[in-house]
N, CA, C and O atoms as CSV, one atom per row, in Angstrom:
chain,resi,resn,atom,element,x,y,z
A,1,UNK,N,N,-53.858,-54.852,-73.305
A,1,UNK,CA,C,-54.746,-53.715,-73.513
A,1,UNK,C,C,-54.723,-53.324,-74.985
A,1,UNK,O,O,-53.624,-53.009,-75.441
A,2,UNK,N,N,-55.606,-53.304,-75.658
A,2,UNK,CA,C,-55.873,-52.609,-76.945
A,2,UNK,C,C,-55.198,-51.600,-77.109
A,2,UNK,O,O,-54.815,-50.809,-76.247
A,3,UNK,N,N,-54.974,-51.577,-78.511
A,3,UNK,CA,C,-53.977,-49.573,-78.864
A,3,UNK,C,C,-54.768,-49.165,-80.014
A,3,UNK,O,O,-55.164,-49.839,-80.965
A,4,UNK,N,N,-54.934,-47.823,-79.720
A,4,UNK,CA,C,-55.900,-47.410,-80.667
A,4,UNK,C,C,-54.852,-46.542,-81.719
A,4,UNK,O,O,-53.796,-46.166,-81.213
A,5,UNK,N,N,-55.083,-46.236,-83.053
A,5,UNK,CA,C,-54.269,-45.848,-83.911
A,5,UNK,C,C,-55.677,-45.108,-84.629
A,5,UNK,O,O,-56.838,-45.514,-84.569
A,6,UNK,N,N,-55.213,-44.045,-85.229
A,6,UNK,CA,C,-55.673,-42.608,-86.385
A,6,UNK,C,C,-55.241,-43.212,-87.566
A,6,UNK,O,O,-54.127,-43.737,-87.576
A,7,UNK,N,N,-55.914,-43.221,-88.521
A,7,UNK,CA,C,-55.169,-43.166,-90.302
A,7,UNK,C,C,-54.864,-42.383,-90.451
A,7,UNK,O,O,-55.561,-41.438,-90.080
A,8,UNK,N,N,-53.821,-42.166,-90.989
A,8,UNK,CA,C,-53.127,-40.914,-92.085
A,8,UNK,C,C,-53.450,-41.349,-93.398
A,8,UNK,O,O,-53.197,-40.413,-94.157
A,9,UNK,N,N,-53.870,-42.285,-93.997
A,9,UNK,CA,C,-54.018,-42.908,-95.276
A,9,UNK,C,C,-55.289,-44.167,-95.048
A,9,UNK,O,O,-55.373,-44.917,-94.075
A,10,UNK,N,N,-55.962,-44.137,-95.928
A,10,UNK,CA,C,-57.041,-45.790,-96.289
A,10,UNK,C,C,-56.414,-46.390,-96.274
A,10,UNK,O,O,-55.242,-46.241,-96.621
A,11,UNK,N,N,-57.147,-47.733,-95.686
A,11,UNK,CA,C,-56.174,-48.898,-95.651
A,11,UNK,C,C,-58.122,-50.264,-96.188
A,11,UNK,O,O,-59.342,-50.191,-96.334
A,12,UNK,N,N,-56.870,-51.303,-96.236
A,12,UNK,CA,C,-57.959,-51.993,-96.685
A,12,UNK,C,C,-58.157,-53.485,-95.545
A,12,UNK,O,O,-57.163,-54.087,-95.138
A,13,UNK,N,N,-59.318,-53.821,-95.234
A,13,UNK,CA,C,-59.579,-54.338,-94.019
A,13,UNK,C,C,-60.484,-55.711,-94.920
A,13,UNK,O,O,-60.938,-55.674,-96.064
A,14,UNK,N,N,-60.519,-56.860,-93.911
A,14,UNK,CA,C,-61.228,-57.652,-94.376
A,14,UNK,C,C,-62.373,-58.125,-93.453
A,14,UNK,O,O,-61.820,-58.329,-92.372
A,15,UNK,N,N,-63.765,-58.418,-93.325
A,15,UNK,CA,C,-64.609,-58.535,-92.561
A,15,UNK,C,C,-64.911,-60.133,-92.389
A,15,UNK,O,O,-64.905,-60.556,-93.545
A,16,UNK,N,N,-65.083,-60.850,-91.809
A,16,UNK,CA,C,-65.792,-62.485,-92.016
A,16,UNK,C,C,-66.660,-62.486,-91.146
A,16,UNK,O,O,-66.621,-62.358,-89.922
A,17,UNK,N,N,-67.911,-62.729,-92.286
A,17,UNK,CA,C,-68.964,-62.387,-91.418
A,17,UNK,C,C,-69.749,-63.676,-91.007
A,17,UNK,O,O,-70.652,-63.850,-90.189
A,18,UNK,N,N,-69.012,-64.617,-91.963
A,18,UNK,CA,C,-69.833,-66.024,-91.277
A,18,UNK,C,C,-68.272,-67.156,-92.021
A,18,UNK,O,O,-67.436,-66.709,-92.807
A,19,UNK,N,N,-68.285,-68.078,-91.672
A,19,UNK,CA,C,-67.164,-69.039,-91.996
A,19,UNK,C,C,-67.122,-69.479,-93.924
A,19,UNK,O,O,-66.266,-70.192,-94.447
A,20,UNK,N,N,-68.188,-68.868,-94.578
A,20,UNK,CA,C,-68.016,-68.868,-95.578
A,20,UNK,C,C,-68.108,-67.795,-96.335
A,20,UNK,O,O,-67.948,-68.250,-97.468
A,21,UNK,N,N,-68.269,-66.626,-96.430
A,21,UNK,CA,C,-68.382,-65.008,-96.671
A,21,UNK,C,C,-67.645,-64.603,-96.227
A,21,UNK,O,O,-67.615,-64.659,-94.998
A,22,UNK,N,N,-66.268,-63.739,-97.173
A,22,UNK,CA,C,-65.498,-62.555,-96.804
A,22,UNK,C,C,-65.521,-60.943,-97.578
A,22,UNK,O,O,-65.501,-61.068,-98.802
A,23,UNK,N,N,-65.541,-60.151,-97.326
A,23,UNK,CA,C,-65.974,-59.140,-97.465
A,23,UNK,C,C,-64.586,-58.148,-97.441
A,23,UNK,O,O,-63.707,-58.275,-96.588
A,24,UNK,N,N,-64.561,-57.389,-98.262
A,24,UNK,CA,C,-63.374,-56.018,-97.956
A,24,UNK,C,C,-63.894,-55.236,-97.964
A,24,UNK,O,O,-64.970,-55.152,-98.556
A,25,UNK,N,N,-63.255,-54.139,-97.182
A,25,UNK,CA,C,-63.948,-52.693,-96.862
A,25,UNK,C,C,-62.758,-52.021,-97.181
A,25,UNK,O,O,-61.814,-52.705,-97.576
A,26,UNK,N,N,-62.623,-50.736,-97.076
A,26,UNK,CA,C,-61.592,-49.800,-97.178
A,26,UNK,C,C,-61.958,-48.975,-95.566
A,26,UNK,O,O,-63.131,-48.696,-95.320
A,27,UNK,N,N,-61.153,-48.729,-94.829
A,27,UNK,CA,C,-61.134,-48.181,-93.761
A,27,UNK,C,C,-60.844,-46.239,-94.069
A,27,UNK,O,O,-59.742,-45.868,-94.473
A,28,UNK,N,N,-61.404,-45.738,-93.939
A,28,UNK,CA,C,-61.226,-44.465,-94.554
A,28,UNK,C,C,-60.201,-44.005,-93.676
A,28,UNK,O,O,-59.880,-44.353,-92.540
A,29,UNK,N,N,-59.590,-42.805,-94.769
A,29,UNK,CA,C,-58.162,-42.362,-93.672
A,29,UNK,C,C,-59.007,-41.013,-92.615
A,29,UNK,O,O,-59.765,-40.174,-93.100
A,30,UNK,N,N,-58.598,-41.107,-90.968
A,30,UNK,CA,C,-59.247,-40.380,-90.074
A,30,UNK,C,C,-59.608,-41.214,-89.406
A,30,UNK,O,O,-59.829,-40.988,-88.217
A,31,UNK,N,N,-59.787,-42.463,-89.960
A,31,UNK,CA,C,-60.497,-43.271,-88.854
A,31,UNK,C,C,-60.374,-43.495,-87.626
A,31,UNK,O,O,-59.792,-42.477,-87.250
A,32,UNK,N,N,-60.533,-44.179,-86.671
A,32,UNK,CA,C,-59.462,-44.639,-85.430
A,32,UNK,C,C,-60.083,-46.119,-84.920
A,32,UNK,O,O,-61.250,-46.370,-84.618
A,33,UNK,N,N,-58.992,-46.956,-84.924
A,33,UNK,CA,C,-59.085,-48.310,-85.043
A,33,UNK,C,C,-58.403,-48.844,-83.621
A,33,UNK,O,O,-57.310,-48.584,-83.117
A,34,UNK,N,N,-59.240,-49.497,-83.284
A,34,UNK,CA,C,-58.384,-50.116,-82.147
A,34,UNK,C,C,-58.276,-52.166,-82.802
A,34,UNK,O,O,-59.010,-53.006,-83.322
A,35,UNK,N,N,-56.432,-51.986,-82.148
A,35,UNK,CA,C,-55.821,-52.823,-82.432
A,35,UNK,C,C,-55.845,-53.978,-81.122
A,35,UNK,O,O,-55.430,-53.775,-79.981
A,36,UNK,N,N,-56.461,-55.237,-81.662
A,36,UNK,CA,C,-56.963,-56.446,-80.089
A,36,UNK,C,C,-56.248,-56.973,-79.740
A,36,UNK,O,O,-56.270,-57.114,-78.517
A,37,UNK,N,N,-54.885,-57.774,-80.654
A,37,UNK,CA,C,-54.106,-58.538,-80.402
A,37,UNK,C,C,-52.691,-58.261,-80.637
A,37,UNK,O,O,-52.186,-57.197,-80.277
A,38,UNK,N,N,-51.927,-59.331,-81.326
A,38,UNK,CA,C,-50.819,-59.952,-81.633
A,38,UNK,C,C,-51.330,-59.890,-83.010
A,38,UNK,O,O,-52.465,-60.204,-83.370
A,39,UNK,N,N,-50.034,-59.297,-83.993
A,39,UNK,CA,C,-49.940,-60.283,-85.540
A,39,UNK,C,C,-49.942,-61.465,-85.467
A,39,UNK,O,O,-49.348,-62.117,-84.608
A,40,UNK,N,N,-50.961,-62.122,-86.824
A,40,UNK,CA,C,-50.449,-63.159,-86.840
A,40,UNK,C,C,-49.141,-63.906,-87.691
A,40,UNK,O,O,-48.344,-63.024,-88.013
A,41,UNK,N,N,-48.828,-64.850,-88.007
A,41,UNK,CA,C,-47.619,-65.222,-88.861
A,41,UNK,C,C,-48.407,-64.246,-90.075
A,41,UNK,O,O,-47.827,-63.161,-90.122
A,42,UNK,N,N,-49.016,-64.283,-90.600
A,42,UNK,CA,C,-49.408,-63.807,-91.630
A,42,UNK,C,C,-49.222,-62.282,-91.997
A,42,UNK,O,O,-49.244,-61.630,-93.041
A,43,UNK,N,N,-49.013,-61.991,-90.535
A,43,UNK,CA,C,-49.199,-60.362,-90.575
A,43,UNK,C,C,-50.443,-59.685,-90.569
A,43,UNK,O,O,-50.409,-58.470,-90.763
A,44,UNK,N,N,-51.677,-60.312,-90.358
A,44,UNK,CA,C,-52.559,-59.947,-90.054
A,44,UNK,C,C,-53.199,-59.450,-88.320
A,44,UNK,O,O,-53.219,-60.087,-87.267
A,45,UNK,N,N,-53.439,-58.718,-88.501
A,45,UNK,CA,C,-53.741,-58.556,-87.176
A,45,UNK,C,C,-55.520,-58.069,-86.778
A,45,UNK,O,O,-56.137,-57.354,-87.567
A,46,UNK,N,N,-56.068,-58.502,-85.669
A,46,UNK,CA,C,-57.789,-57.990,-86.034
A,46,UNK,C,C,-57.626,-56.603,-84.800
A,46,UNK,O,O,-56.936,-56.270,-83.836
A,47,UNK,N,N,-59.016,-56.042,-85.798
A,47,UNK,CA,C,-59.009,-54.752,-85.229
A,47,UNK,C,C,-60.415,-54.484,-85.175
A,47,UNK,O,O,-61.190,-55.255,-85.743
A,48,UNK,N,N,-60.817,-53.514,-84.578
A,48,UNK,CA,C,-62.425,-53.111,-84.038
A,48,UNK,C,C,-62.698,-52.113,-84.295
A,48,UNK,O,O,-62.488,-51.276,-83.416
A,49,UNK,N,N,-63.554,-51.431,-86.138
A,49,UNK,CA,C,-63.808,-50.415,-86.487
A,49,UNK,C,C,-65.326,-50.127,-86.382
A,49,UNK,O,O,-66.082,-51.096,-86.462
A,50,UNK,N,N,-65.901,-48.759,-86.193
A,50,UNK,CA,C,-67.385,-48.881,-86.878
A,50,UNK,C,C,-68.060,-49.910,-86.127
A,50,UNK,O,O,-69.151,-50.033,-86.684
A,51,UNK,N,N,-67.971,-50.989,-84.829
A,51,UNK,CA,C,-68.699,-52.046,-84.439
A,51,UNK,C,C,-68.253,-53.138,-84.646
A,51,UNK,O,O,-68.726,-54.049,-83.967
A,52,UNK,N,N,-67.239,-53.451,-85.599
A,52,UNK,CA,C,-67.205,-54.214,-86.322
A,52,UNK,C,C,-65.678,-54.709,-86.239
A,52,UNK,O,O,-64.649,-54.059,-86.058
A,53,UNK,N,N,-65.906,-56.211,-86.450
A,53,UNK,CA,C,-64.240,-56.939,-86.093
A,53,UNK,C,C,-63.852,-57.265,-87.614
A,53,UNK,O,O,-64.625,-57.772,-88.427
A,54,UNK,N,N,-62.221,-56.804,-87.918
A,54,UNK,CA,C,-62.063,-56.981,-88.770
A,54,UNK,C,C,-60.249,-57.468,-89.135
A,54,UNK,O,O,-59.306,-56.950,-88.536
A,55,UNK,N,N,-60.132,-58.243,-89.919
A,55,UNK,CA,C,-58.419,-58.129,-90.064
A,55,UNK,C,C,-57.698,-57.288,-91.024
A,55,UNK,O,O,-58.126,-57.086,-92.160
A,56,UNK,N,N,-56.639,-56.814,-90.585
A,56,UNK,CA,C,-55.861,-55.755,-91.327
A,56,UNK,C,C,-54.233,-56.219,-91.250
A,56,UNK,O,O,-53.634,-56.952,-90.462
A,57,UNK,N,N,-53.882,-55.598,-92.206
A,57,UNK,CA,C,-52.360,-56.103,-91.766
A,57,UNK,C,C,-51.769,-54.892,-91.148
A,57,UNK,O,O,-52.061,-53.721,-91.387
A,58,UNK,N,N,-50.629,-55.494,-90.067
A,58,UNK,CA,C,-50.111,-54.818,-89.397
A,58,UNK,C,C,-49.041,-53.606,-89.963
A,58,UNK,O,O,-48.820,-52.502,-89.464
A,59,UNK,N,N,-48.485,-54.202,-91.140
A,59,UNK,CA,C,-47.577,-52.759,-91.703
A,59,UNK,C,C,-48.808,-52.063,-92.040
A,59,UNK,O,O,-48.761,-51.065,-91.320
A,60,UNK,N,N,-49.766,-52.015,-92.643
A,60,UNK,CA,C,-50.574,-51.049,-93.077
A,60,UNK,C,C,-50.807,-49.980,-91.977
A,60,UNK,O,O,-50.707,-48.780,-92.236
A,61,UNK,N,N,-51.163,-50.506,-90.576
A,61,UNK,CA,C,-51.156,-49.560,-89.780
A,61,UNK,C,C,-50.478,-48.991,-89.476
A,61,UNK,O,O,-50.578,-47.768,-89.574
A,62,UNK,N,N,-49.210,-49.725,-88.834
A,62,UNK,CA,C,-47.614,-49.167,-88.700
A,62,UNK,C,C,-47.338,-47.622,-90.230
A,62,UNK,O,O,-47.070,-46.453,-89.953
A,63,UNK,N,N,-47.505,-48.129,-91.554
A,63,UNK,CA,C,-47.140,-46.996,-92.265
A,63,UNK,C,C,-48.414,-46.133,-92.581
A,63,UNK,O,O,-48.326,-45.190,-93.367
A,64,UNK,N,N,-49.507,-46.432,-92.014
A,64,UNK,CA,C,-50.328,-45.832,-92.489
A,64,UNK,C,C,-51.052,-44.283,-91.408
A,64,UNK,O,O,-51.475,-43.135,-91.547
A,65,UNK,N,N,-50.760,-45.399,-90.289
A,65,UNK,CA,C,-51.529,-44.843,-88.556
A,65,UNK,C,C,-50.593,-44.056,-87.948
A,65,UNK,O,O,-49.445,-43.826,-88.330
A,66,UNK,N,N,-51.337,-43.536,-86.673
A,66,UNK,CA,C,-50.392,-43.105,-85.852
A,66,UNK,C,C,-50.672,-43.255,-84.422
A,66,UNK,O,O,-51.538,-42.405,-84.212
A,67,UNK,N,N,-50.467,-43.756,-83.513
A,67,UNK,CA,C,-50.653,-44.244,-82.155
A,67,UNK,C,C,-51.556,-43.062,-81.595
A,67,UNK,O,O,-51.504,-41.913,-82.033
A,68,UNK,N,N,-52.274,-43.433,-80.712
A,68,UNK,CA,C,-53.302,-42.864,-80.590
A,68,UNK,C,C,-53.068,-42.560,-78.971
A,68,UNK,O,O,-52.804,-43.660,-78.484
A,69,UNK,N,N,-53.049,-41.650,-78.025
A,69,UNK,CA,C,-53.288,-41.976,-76.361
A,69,UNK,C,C,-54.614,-42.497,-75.983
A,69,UNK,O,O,-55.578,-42.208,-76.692
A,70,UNK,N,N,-54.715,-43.007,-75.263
A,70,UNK,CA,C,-56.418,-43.229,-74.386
A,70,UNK,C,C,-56.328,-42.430,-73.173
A,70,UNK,O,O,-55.331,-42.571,-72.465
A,71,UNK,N,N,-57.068,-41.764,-72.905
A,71,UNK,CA,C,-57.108,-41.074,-71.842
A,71,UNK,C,C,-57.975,-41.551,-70.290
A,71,UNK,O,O,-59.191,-41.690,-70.156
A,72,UNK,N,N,-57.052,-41.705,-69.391
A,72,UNK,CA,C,-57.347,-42.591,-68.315
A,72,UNK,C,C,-58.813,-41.720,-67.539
A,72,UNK,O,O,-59.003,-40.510,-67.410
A,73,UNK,N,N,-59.660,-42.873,-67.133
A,73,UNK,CA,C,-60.912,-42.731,-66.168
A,73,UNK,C,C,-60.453,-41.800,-65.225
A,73,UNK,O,O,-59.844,-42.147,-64.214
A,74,UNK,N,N,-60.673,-40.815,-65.461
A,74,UNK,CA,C,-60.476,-39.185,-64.008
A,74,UNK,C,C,-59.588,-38.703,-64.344
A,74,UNK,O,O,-58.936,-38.011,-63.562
A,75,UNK,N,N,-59.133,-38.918,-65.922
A,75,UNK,CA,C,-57.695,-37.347,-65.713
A,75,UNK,C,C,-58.375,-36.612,-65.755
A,75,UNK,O,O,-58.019,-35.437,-65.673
């Protein structure tokens, strides 16, 4: 299941929008990002901002975010 995380701070995200174009964004701090997977060795991990799939590294969120609840269908 996805975990969604809040910024406390910008962080910087990378977009690939086709196998040869990469793109950086800055994720503004407030945001709320949900996290899809596993790090990879790299420490990257992809996340789903704004519509949009993107990789971030995982300490950035860890020092940047703060765990977010989801609130279950009928509380």
């Amino acid at each position: 299941m996805p975990a969604l995380f809040k910024l406390r701070e910008a962080i910087v995200a990378v977009h690939t929008a086709s196998s040869e174009s990469l793109t950086i964004f800055t994720v503004p701090r407030g945001a709320v990002i949900k996290v899809m997977g596993e790090p990879q060795k790299s420490g990257l991990v992809e996340v789903v901002w704004d519509g949009r799939r993107f990789a971030v590294f995982i300490q950035d969120i860890r020092s940047r975010g703060e765990s977010v609840e989801v609130a279950s269908a009928g509380a």
